[in-house]
SEGU-703496 format. One record per residue (C-alpha): residue in three letters; x, y, z. Coordinates in steps of 0.1 Angstrom, whole numbers, plus 2048, in hexadecimal, padded with zeros to 3 digits. Layout:
// residues N
ALAXYZ;...
This chain:
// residues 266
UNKC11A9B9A9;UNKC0FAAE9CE;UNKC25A9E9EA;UNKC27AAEA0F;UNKC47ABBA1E;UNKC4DAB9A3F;UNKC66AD5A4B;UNKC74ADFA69;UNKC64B03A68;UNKC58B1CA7D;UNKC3EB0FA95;UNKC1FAEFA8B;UNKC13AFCA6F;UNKBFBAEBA55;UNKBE5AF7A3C;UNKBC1AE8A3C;UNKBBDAD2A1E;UNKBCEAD29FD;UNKBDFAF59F4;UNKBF0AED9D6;UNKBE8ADE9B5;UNKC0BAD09AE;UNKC2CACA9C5;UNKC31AD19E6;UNKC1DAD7A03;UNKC2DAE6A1E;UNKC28AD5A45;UNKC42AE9A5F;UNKC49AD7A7D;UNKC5EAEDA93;UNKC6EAF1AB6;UNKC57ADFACC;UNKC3DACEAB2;UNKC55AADAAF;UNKC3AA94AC3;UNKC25A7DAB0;UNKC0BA8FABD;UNKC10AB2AAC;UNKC1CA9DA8A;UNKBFAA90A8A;UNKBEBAB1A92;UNKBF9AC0A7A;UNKBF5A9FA60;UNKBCFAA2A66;UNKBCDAC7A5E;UNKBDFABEA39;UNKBC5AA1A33;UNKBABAB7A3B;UNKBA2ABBA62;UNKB99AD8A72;UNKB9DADDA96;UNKB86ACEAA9;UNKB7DAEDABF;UNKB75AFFA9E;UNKB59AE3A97;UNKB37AF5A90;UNKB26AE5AAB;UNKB42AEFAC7;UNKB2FB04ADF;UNKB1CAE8AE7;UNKB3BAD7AF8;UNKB58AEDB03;UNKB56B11B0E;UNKB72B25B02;UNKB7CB46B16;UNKB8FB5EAFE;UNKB8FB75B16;UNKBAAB5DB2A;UNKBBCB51B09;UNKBDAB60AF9;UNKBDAB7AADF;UNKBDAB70ABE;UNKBCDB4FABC;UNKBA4B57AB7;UNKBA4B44A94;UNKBAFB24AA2;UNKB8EB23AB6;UNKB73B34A9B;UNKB5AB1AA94;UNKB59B0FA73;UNKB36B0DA5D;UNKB21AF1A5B;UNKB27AEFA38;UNKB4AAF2A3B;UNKB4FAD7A54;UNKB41AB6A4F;UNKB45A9CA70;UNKB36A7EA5F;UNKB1AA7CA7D;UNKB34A7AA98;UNKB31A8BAB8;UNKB4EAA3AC3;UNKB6CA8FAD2;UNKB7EAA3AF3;UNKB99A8BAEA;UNKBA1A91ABF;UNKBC1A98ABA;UNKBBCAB8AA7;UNKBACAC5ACA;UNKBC0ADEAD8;UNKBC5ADCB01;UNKBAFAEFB1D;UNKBD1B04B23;UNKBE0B03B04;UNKBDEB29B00;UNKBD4B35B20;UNKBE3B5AB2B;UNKBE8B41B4D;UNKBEAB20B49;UNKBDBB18B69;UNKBBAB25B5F;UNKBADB13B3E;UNKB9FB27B1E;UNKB8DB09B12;UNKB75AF2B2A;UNKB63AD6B1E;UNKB3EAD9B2B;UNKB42AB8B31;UNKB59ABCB4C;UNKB6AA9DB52;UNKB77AA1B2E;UNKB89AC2B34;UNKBACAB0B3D;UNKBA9A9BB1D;UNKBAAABBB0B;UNKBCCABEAF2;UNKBD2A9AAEF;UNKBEEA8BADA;UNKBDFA6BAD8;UNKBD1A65AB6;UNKBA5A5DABD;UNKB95A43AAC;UNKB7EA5CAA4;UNKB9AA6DA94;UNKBA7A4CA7D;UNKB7EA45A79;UNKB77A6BA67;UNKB96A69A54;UNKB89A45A44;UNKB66A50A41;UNKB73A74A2E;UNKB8CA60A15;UNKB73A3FA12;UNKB8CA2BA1F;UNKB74A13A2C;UNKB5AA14A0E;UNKB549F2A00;UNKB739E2A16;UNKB6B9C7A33;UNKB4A9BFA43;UNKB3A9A1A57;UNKB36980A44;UNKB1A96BA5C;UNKB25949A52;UNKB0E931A4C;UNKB07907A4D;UNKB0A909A24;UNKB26915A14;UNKB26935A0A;UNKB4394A9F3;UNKB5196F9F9;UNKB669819E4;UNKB8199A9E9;UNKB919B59CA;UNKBAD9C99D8;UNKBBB9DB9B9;UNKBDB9EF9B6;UNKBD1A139BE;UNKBE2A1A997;UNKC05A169AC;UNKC20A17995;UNKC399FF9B1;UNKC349E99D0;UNKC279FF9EB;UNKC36A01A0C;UNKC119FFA19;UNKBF79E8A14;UNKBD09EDA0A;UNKBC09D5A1F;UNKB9C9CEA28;UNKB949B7A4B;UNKB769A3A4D;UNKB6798AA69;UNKB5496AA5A;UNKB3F964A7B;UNKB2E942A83;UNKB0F940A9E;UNKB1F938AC1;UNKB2E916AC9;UNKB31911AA1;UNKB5390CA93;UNKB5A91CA6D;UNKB6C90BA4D;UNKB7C920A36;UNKB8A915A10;UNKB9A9279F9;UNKB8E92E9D9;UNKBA59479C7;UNKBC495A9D0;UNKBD297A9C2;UNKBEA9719A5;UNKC1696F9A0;UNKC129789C8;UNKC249589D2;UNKC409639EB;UNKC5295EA0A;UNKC3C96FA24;UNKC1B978A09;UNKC2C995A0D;UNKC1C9A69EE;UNKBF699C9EB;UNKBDE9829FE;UNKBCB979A18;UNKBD096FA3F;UNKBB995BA51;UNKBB7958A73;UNKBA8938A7B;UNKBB6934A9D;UNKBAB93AAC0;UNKBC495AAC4;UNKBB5977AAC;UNKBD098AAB9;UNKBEF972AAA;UNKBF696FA7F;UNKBE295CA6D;UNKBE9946A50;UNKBF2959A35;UNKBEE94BA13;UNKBF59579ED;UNKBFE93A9DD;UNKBEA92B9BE;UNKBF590C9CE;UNKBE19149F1;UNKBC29149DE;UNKBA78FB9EC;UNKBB78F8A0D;UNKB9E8FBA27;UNKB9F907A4B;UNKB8C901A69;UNKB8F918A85;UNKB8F913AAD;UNKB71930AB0;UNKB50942A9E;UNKB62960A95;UNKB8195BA76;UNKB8D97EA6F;UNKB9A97EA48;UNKBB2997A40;UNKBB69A1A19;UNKBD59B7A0E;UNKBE89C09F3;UNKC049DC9E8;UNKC079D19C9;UNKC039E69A2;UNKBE89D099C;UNKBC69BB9A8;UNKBC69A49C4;UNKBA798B9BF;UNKBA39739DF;UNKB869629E0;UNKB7B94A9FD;UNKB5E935A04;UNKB5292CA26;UNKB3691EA40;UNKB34916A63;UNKB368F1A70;
């Protein structure tokens, strides 16, 4: 099995990818790297992220001066091959949290080493805000998303959709879930039912802490919805105050979570 260590070490400092075949993985987080930002940073580099100024298609978006950057640090800005780095179609992102800033190493930090041609991007340099485009590459490169939620367009007869969540082979309960979120959506002005059908099995707890699904069948999207795991729930039926339900599947559970629902709009 190989498991990361964070220490505190000397500097940010992450290999690229996985090193070692079994144990630990070494992640130093020194004097001055204790934001979230530079965890993340660093996070990305073990999961597999290069910087973003060493993409292969950098020149077309920042300049870099080396001749106004500190000594030392040219390999953090050589661009990587095309074959080596894969960006899944999306188009550089000033704002990625494995960017480093316009002044990060500049000999004098009030002239910049890196501009984005772009100009108005040049202060978002060296962000420690993690993108979307960050959390959406990091899906797309370990398929987080493959198979898991999608738009259901509701319609006047019923319809069924079903939902497998299995345990990942976890040995325990998980402190995290898998989950999947989907919207059933209904023309405008049209109103959606929901039923249950079937609901992931021995999940029946205070909370449906474990395994189930939450359906949110109010006007609010933003508030809980109701949550059910119950055999006993099965065949209750919703109506909701709008044409959009999002339905939330999850489980953290050593084994499979079946939910099945039916639905149409009314």
């Amino acid at each position: 099995m190989c498991f990361l260590v964070v220490y505190h070490g000397d500097g940010c400092v992450s290999n690229v990818g996985k090193v070692v075949k079994a144990g630990p993985q070494l992640l130093s987080l020194g004097d001055g790297c204790g934001t979230i930002g530079h965890a993340a940073h660093e996070i990305g580099h073990t999961l597999g992220f290069f910087h973003t100024q060493a993409r292969y298609d950098r020149d077309q978006f920042i300049t870099v001066y080396k001749d106004l950057m500190q000594s030392g640090w040219d390999d953090q800005f050589t661009p990587q091959t095309k074959e080596a780095n894969n960006n899944y179609d999306l188009t550089y992102d000033y704002g990625s949290v494995m960017h480093y800033g316009s002044r990060s190493l500049s000999k004098d930090k009030k002239r910049p080493a890196v501009v984005a041609k772009d100009g108005n991007y040049t202060k978002t340099l060296g962000s420690d805000i993690i993108a979307f485009y960050d959390l959406l590459m990091m899906n797309m490169l370990y398929k987080c998303t493959d198979g898991c939620g999608r738009v259901l367009e509701a319609k006047g007869d019923w319809q069924e959709f079903e939902d497998n969540l299995d345990g990942r082979g976890a040995n325990t309960e998980r402190d995290g879930y898998k989950r999947c979120n989907y919207w059933i959506k209904a023309p405008p002005g049209k109103e959606i039912e929901v039923k249950i059908v079937k609901l992931p099995e021995n999940a029946d707890v205070d909370g449906c802490k474990h395994a189930g699904v939450e359906i949110k069948a109010h006007s609010d999207p933003r508030r809980t919805g109701y949550r059910f795991c119950s055999e006993e729930d099965i065949n209750v039926t919703l109506t909701s105050n709008a044409s959009i339900v999002p339905v939330i599947t999850y489980n953290r559970e050593d084994r499979i979570a079946l939910t099945k629902l039916a639905y149409h709009y009314v």
